[in-house]
C-alpha positions as a Markdown table, in Angstrom:
| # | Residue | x | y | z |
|---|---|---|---|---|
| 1 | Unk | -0.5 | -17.7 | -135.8 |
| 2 | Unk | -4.1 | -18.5 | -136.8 |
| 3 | Unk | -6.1 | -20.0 | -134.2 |
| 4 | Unk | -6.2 | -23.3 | -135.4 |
| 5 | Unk | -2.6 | -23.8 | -135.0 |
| 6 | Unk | -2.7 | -21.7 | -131.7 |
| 7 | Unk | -5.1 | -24.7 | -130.0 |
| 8 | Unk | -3.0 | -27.2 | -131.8 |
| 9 | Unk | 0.2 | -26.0 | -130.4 |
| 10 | Unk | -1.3 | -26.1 | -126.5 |
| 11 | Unk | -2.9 | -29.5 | -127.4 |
| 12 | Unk | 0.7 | -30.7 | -127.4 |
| 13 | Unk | 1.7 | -28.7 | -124.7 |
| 14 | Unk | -0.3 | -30.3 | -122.5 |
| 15 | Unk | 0.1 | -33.9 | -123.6 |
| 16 | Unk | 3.8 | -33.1 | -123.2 |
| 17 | Unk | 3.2 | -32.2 | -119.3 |
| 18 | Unk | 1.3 | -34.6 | -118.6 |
| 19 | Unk | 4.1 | -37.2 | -119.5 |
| 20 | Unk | 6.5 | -35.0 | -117.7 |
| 21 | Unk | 4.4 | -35.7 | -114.5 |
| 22 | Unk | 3.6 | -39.1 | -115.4 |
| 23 | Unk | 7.4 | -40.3 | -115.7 |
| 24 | Unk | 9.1 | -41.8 | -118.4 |
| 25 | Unk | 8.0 | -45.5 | -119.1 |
| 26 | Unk | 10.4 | -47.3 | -116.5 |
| 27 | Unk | 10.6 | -44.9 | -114.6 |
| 28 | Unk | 9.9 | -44.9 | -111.0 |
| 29 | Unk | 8.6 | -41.6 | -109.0 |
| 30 | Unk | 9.4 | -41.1 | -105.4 |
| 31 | Unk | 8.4 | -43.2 | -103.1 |
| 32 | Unk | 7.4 | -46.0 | -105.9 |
| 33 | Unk | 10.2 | -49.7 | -106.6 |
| 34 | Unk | 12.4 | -51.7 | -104.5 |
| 35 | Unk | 14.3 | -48.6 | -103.2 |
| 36 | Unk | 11.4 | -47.3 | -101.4 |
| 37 | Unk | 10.9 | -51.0 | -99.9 |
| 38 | Unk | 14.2 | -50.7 | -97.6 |
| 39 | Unk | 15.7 | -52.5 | -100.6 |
| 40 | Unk | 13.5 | -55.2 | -99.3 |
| 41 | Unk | 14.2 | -58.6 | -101.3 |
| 42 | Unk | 12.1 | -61.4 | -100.7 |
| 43 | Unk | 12.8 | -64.9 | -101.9 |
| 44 | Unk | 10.0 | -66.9 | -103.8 |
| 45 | Unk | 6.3 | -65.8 | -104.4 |
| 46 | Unk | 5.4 | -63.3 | -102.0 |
| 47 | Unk | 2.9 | -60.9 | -102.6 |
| 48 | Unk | 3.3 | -58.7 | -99.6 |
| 49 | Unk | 6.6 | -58.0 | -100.9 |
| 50 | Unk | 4.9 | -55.3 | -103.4 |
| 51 | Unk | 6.0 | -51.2 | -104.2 |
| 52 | Unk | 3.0 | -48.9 | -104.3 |
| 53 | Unk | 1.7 | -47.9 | -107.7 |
| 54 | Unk | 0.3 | -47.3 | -110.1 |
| 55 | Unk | 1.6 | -49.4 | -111.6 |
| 56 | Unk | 1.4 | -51.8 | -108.7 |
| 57 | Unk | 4.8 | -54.1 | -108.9 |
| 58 | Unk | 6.8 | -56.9 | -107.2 |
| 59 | Unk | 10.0 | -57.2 | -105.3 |
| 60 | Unk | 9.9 | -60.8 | -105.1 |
| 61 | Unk | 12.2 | -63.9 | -106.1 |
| 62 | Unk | 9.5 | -64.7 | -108.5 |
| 63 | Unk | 8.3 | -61.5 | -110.1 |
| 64 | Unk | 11.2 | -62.2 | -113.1 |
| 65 | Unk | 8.8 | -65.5 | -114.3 |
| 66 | Unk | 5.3 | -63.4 | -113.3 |
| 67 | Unk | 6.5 | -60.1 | -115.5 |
| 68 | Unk | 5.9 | -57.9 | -112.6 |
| 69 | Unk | 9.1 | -56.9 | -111.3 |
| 70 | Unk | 9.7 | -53.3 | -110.5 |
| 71 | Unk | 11.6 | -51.2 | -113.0 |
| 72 | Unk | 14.7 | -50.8 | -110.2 |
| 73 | Unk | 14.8 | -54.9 | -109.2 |
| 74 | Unk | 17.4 | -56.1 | -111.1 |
| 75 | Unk | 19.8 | -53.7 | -110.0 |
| 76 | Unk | 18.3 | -53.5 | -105.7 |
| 77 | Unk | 18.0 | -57.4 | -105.8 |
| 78 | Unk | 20.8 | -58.2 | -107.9 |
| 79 | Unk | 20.7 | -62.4 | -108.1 |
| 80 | Unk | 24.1 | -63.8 | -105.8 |
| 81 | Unk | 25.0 | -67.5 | -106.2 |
| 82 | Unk | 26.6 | -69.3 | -103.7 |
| 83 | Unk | 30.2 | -69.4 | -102.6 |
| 84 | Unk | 31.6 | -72.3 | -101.1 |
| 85 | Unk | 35.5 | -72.5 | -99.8 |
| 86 | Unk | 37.7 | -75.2 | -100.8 |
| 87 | Unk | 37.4 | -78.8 | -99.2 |
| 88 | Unk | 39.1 | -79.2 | -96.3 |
| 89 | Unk | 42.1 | -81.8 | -95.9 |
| 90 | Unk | 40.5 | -85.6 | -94.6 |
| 91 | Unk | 40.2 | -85.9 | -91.0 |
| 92 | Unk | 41.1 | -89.2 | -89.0 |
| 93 | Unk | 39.8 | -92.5 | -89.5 |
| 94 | Unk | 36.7 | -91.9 | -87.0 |
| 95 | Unk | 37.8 | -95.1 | -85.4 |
| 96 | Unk | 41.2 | -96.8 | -85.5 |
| 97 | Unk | 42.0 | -100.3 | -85.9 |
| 98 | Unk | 38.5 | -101.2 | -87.9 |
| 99 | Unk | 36.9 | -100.2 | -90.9 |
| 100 | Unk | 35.4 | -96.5 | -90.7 |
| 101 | Unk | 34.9 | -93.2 | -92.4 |
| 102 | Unk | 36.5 | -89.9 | -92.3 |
| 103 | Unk | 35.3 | -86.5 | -93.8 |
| 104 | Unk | 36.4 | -83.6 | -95.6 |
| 105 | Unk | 34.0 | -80.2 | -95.0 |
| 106 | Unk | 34.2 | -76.8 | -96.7 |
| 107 | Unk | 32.2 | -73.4 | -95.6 |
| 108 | Unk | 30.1 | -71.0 | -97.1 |
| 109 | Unk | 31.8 | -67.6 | -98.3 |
| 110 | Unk | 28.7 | -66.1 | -99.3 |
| 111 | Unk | 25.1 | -67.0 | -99.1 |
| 112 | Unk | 22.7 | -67.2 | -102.2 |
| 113 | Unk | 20.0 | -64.8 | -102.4 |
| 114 | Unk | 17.6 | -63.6 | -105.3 |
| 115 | Unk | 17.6 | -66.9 | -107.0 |
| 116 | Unk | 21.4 | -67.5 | -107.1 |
| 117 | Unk | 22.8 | -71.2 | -107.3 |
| 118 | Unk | 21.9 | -73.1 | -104.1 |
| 119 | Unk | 24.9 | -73.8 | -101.9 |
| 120 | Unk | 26.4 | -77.4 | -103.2 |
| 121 | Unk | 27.1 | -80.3 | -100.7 |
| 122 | Unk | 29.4 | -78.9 | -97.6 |
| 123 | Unk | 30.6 | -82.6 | -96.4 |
| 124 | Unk | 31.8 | -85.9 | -98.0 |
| 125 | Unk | 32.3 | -88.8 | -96.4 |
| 126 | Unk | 35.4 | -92.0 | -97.6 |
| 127 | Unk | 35.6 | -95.2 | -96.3 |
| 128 | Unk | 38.8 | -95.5 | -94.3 |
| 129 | Unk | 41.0 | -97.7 | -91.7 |
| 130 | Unk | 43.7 | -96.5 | -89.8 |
| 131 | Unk | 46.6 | -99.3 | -88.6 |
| 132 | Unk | 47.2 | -97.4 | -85.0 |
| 133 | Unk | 45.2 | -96.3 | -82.5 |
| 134 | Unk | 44.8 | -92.9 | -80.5 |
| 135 | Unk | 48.1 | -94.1 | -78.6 |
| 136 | Unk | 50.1 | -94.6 | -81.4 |
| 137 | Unk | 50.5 | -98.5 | -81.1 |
| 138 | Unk | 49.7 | -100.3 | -84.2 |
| 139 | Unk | 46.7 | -102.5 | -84.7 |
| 140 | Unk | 47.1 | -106.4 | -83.8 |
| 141 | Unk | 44.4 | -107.6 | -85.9 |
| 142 | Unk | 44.6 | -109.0 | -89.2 |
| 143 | Unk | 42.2 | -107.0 | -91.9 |
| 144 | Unk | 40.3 | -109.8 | -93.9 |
| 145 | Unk | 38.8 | -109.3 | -96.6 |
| 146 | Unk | 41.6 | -107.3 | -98.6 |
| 147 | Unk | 40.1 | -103.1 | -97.8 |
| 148 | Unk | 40.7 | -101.5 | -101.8 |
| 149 | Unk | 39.8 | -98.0 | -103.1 |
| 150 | Unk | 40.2 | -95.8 | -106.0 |
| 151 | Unk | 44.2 | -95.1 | -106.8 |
| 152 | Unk | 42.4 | -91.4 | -106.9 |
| 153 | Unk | 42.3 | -91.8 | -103.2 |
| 154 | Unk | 45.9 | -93.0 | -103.1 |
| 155 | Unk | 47.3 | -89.8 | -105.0 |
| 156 | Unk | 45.6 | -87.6 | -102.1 |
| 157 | Unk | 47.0 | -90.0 | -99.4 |
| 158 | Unk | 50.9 | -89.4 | -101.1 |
| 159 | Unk | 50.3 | -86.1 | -101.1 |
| 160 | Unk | 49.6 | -85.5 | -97.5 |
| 161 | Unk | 53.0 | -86.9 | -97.6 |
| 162 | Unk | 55.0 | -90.3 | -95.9 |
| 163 | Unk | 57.0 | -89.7 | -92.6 |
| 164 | Unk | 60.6 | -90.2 | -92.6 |
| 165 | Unk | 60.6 | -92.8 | -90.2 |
| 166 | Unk | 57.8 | -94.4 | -92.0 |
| 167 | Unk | 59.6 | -94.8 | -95.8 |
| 168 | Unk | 58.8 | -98.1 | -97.4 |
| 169 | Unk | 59.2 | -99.1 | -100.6 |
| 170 | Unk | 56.1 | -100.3 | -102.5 |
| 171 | Unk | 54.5 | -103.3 | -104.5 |
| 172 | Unk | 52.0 | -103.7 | -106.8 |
| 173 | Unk | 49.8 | -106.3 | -106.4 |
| 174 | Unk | 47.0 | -107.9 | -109.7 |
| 175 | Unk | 44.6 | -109.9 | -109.3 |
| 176 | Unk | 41.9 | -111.2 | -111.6 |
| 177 | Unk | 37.6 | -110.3 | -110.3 |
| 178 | Unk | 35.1 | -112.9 | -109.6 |
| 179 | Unk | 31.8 | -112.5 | -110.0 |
| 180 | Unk | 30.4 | -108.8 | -109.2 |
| 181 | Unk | 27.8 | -108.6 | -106.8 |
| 182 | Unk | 25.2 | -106.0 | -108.6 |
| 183 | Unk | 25.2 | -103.7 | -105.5 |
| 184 | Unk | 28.5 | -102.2 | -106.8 |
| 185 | Unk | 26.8 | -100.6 | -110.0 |
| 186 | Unk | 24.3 | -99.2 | -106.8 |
| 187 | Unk | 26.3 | -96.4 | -105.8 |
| 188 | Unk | 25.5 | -92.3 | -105.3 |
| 189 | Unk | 28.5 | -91.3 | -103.0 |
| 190 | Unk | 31.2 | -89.7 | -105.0 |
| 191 | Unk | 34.4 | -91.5 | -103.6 |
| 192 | Unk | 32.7 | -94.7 | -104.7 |
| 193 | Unk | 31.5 | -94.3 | -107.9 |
| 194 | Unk | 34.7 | -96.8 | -108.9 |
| 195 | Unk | 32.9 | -99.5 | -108.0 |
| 196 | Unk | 30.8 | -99.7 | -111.2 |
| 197 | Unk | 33.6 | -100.3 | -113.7 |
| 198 | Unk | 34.4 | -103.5 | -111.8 |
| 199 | Unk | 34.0 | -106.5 | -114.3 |
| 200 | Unk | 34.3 | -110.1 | -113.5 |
| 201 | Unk | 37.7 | -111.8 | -115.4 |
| 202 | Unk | 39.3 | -108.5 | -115.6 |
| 203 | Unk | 42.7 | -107.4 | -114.2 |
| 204 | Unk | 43.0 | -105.1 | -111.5 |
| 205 | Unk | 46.3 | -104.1 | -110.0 |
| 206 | Unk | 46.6 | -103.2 | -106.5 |
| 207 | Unk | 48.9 | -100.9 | -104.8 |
| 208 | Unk | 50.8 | -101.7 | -102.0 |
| 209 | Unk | 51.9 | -98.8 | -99.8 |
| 210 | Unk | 52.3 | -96.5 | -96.6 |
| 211 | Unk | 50.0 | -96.1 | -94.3 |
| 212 | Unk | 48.7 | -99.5 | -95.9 |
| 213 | Unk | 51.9 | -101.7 | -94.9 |
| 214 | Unk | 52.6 | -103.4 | -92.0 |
| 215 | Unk | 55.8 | -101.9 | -90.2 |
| 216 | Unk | 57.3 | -105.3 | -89.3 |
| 217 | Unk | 56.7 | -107.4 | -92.9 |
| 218 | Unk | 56.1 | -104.1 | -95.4 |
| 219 | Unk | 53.0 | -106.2 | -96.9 |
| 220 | Unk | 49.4 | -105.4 | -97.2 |
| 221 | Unk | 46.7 | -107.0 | -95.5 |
| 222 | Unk | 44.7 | -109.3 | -98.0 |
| 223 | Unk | 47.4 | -108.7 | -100.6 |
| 224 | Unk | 47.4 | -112.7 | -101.2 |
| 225 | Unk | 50.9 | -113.5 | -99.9 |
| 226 | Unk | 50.9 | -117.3 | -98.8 |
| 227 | Unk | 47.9 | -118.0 | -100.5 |
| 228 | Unk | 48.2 | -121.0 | -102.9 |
| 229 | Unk | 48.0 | -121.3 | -105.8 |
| 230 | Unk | 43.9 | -120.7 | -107.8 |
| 231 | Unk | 43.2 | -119.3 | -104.3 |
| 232 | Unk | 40.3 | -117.2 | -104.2 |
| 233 | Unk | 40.6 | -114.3 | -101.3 |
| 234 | Unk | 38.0 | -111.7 | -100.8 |
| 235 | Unk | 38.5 | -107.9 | -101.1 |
| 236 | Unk | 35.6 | -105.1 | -99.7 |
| 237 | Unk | 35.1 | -101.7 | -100.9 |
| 238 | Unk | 35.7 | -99.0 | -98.9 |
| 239 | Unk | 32.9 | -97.1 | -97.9 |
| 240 | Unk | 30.9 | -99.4 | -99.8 |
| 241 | Unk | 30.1 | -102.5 | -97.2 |
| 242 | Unk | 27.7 | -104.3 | -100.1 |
| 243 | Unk | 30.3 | -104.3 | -102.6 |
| 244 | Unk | 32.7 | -107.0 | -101.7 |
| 245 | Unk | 33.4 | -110.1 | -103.6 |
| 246 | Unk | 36.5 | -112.3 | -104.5 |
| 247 | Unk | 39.4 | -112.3 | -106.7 |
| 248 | Unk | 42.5 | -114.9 | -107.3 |
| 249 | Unk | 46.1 | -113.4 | -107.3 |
| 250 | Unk | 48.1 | -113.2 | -110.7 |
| 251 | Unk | 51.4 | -112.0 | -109.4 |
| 252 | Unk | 53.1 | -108.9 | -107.4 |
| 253 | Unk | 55.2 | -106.3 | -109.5 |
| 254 | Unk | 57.1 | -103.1 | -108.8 |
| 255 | Unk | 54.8 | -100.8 | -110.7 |
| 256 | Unk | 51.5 | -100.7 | -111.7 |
| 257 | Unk | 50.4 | -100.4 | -115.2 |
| 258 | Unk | 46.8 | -101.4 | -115.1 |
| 259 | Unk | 44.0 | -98.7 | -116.8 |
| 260 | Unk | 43.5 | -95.9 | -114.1 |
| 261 | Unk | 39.6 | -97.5 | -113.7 |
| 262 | Unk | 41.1 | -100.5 | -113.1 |
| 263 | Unk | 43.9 | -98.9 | -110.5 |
| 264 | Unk | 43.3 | -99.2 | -107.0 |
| 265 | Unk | 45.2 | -99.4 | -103.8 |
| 266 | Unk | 45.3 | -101.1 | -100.2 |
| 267 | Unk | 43.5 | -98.9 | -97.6 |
């Protein structure tokens, strides 16, 4: 070999060492990444959080928007949304015999970490009323104005299903709005998000049934019986104390067959 390509050949020889000690690019040597932290994962910007270099690089929540992440951080810090477990049924009026509230929770399966989605709301809250107290014995008081909510509400309430000594038959009830107070469009809750669809001179039918009716007369409080004729009556939203306002009685039927926005029932 002449001597020219002699020197070439351990020219090369060494560049390819040197690499070899270096590391591939990526590639992390002993002691160097996330690994070496203790798998230590730290959430937003910290710069503590670092692995030695060079080059010197990040373990951090942030490090993916900086460019600095370590080569091993997407698979030690792997990002982990939240888990939440499925609502929970509604819990009891939290007091009888007036208008309240009652909630529905769920838990947390599994935390975020490394940037995952944030945990969503763990509690919701309805407006409610419950016709017997803690004893059992049915509320003497008349409920004035006429309590309504969403017919979503009444689905859930059916499906919790009606005790046997408790079967009534049903009524629908429509009645024809008033004027709309503008605090109904105000609303942020979820179970009252109903209330912005409400329109004066529209029809909305009401439904009439258990745990709504009386035992002794099977009617609804507020549901207009008696009233005379071009009577205005109030109603109230549930959960919703602003949102009230009046409304005159059309008629009673069996069934509903109003809209479903325009659907509600006796609470």
């Amino acid at each position: 070999m002449a001597p020219g390509g002699a020197a070439l050949v351990l020219a090369l020889t060494a560049v390819v060492a040197g690499a070899w000690v270096r590391g591939l690019p990526g590639a992390l040597s002993p002691g160097q990444g996330c690994a070496a932290l203790g798998r230590r994962c730290c959430p937003g910007r910290d710069l503590t959080c670092a692995a030695r270099g060079p080059p010197r690089c990040f373990c951090d929540q942030a490090c993916g928007a900086a460019r600095d992440c370590c080569a091993d951080y997407a698979r030690v810090c792997p990002v982990v949304s939240c888990v939440v477990a499925e609502w929970s049924d509604w819990s009891r009026c939290a007091k009888p015999c007036q208008v309240s509230y009652c909630v529905r929770r769920r838990h947390v399966l599994q935390e975020p970490r490394n940037g995952g989605v944030p945990c969503p709301l763990l509690e919701e809250q309805a407006g409610c009323v419950e016709y017997w107290n803690r004893e059992g014995v049915e509320c003497q008081q008349s409920m004035f104005p006429a309590l309504i909510t969403t017919e979503t509400y009444g689905k859930e309430r059916r499906n919790r299903g009606e005790p046997k000594e408790q079967k009534t038959v049903g009524y629908c009830v429509q009645f024809q709005l008033g004027p709309i107070p503008g605090s109904c469009g105000r609303v942020r809750a979820p179970h009252t998000q109903w209330t912005k669809y409400l329109t004066q001179g529209h029809t909305v039918c009401v439904r009439c049934e258990w745990p709504a009716q009386d035992i002794r007369s099977q009617r609804c409080y507020g549901d207009g019986s008696g009233a005379r004729r071009k009577q205005l009556l109030l109603w109230q939203a549930a959960g919703h104390p602003r949102c009230r306002g009046s409304w005159e009685q059309l008629g009673q039927l069996r069934d509903c067959t109003c809209p479903a926005v325009h659907s509600l029932v006796f609470i």
